[in-house]
N, C-alpha and C positions, 0 to 999 in steps of 0.2 A: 504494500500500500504506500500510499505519501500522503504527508499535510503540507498547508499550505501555510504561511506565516507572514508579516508584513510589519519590519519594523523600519519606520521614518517611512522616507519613498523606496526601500530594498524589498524585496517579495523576496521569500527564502521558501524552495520549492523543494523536501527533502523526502529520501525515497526512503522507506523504513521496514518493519518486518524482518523477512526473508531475507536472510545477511546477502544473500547471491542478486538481490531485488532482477530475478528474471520477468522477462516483458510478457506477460500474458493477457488476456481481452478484457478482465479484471483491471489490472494496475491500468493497462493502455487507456483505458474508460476511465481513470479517476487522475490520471496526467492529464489528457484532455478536459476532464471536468475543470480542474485548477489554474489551467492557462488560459481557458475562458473567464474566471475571475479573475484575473490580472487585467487582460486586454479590458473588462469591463471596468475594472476600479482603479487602473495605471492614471498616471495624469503626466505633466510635463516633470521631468526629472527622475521617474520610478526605472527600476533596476530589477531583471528578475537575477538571484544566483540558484542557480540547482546543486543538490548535495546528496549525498548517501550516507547512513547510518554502516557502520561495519567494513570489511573485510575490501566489499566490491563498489563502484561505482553500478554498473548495471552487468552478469553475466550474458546478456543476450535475451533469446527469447525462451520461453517455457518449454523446452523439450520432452522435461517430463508430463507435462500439462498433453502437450504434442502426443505423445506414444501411450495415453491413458485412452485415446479413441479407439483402440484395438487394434484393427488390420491396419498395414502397414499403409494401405489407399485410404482410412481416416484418418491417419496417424501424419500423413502427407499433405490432406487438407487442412488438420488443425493448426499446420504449421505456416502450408501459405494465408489461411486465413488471418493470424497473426501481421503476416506481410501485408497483408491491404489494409488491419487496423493500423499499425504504426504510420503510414502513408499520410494519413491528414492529421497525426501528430507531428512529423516533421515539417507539415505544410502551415501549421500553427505555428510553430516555433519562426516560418521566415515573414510571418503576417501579423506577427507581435509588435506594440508599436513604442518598444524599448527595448534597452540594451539589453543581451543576454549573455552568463555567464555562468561554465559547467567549472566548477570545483571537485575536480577528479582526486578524490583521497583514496581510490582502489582501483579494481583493475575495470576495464572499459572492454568489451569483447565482443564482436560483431553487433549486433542489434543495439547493444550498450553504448557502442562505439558512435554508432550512428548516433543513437540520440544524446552524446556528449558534444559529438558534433554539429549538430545540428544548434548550435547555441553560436553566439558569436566570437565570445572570447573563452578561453578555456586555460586554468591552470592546474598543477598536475603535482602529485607528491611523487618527491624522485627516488624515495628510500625506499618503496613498496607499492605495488601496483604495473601493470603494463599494460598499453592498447594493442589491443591485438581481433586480428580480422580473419576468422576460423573458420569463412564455409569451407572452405578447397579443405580443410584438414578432414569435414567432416562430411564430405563429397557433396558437396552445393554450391551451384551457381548463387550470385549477388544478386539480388533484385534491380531494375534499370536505377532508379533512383538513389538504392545504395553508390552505383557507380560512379552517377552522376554528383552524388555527394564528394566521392573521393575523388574524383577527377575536379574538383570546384577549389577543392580545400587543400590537396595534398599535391606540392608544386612543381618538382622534379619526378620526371619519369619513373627513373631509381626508386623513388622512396614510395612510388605509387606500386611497383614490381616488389620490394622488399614487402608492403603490406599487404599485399592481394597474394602473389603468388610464391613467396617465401614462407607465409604466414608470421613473419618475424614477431616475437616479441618485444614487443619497445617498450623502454622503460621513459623514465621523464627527460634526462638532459637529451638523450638522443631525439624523443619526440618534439624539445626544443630544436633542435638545429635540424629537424625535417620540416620545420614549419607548421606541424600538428598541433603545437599547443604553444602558449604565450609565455607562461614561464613554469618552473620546477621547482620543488621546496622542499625542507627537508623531512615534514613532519606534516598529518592529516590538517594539525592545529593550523599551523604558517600556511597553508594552501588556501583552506575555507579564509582568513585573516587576510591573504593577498588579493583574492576574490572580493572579498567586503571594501576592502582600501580600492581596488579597482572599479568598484560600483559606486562608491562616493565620489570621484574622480570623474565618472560620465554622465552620473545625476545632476552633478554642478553646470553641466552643459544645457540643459531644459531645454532640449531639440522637441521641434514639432514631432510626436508619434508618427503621425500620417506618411510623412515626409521621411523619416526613418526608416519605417518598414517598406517602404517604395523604393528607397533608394538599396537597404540590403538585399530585395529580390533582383533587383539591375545587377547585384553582382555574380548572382547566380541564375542568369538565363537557361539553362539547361535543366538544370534544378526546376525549377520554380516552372517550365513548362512542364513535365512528367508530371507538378503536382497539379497542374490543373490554374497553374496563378497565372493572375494576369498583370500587367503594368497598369497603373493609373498615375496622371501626371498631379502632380502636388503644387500649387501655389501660393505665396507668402498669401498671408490676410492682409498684412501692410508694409512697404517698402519705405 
């Protein structure tokens, strides 16, 4: 599960329960419930951070959830059904009309990964924890949108090849200098702490919403077509 929380203008989105917090139609339904209260009660200056209780930032998706349908053709559908709920969670997350930022104090690993990515800024504890992107380990293609995430976000070839098809495990300095995440700490505490100092920093900004979330889907054309998003142009109210 998660709660949602709201102190000043920071929205503090934290995943809880299930130390593994895997994404099933459950959690996926009550992150989407939570981010519609943000976009609903954000105003100029609000900051959403996301966090996890324990061990993982997000394992991925519910596979046990997945192989509790029986045959191996329910067990196939629970899982791409999974994939299309997560779909207009990620599509919320680029139509949010504030900064976002994933405070990674565990590990992030395919589905998990996405949705830490799926944020805008992202900081990452470097003593423990790694992003790591597991369908090829566990014989599955990405979803188009997954791809489309990594090819948006992940800047050189290489480090797109090391995560897709090496399955590298990456820990935080190195997911710094891949460009995957904004900085590295030594401990859960200083991670969620550089998250907070980093949200106080873009709150002070009091960017029109509108105009924010418009202009983060311009950066991901590809993205934001697969999700169904469209451009609208934004205009000052006064010059």
């Amino acid at each position: 599960m998660c709660t949602l929380e709201k102190t000043g203008n920071v929205f503090y989105l934290t995943l809880t329960g299930d130390d593994e917090h895997r994404l099933n139609p459950t959690l996926i339904a009550t992150i989407r419930s939570s981010l519609a209260q943000v976009k609903s009660q954000s105003v100029k200056g609000s900051v959403l951070i996301t966090k996890a209780e324990g061990r993982f930032f997000s394992n991925g998706f519910d596979l046990k959830y997945a192989q509790a349908g029986g045959s191996p053709q329910a067990a196939n559908a629970r899982l791409m059904n999974m994939v299309d709920l997560l779909k207009p969670v990620v599509a919320d997350f680029m139509s949010l009309p504030i900064p976002t930022i994933a405070a990674v104090t565990g590990h992030a690993a395919a589905a998990g990964l996405l949705l830490a990515m799926s944020h805008d800024y992202i900081t990452m504890r470097s003593d423990k924890g790694v992003l790591y992107m597991s369908e090829l380990d566990i014989g599955m293609t990405l979803p188009d949108y997954f791809m489309a995430m990594i090819r948006s976000k992940v800047g050189s070839a290489g480090a797109r090849r090391n995560l897709v098809l090496k399955t590298a495990k990456i820990r935080g300095e190195e997911a710094v200098r891949m460009g995957m995440v904004d900085s590295a700490h030594p401990t859960a505490e200083e991670t969620v702490d550089a998250a907070v100092q980093l949200a106080e920093e873009l709150g002070k900004k009091n960017w029109d919403g509108k105009a924010y979330a418009e202009i983060r889907k311009s950066l991901l054309p590809e993205l934001c077509g697969l999700l169904g998003l469209k451009d609208v142009a934004v205009l000052p109210s006064h010059l």
